[in-house]
C-alpha positions, 0 to 999 in steps of 0.5 A: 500500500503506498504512503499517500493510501495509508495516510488516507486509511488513517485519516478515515480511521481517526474521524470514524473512531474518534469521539467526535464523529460519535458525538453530536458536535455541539452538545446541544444540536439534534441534529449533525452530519459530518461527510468524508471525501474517500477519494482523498481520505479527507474531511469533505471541507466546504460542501454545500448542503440544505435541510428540507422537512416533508409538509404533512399536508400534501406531501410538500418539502419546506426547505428549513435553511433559505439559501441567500447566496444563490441557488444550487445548480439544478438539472432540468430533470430535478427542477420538474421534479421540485416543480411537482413537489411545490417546495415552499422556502423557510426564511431564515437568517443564516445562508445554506450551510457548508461544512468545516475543516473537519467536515461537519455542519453542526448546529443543523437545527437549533435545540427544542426546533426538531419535530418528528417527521421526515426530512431530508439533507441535500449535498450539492456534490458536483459543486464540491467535485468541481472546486476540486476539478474532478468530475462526478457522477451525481450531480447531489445526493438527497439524504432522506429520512424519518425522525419519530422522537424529537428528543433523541439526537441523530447523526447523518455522515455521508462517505463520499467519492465522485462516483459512489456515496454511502450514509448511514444512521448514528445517534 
């Protein structure tokens, strides 16, 4: 294995056993993701994301964070798709989120502000991948699920490469 594989193995180890990526950064967020670039072994620094939640009446997402620094760049295909789905913005006072040097976003919802329901985190991947100059394969990733208790914490990562993406649940 060369040296540059090895730093990189070390790399994912250290945030996917560290006490950090177990926890909920900060203590009083509900909910947290943390995306790791596999490609290079890195923390996935400044990938843009939004976090929507699925109206109860007639099946429409309401995006929680408004973007005010512009709009992702969508497919015409997943513009008739929101299209369909009438996605209603949320003002909010803060832009789309992105995450840090280490990869993470916390604070994705302020404490007492989590409803059960179903939500979804959405990562503008092929603008991380172009920054990088690197191709990719999808141009975001949706991440969607469910929370039935508002007071437990959850933590959504996100494995990332141009060509693959995994997630998972941790809490």
């Amino acid at each position: 294995m060369s040296s540059g594989a090895i730093l990189r193995l070390h790399m994912l180890q250290r945030h996917l056993g560290s006490p950090e990526s177990r926890g909920m950064e900060p203590a009083s967020s509900p909910l947290t993701t943390h995306v790791l670039d596999t490609a290079s072994g890195f923390p996935a620094q400044g990938l843009c994301l939004c976090l929507s939640r699925l109206r109860d009446h007639g099946q429409q997402w309401t995006e929680l964070r408004k973007r005010l620094q512009g709009q992702l760049r969508l497919r015409a295909g997943v513009q008739a798709q929101r299209a369909r789905q009438r996605w209603h913005l949320i003002p909010h006072p803060h832009p789309t989120r992105y995450t840090d040097p280490d990869g993470r976003c916390p604070g994705l919802r302020p404490p007492g502000q989590m409803k059960a329901g179903t939500y979804k985190l959405s990562f503008d991947t092929e603008g991380y991948w172009k920054k990088r100059g690197q191709e990719s394969f999808y141009p975001y990733v949706e991440v969607i699920f469910t929370i039935t208790n508002e007071i437990h914490k959850l933590h959504v990562p996100l494995l990332l490469s141009p060509w693959s993406y995994t997630t998972y649940r941790r809490s």
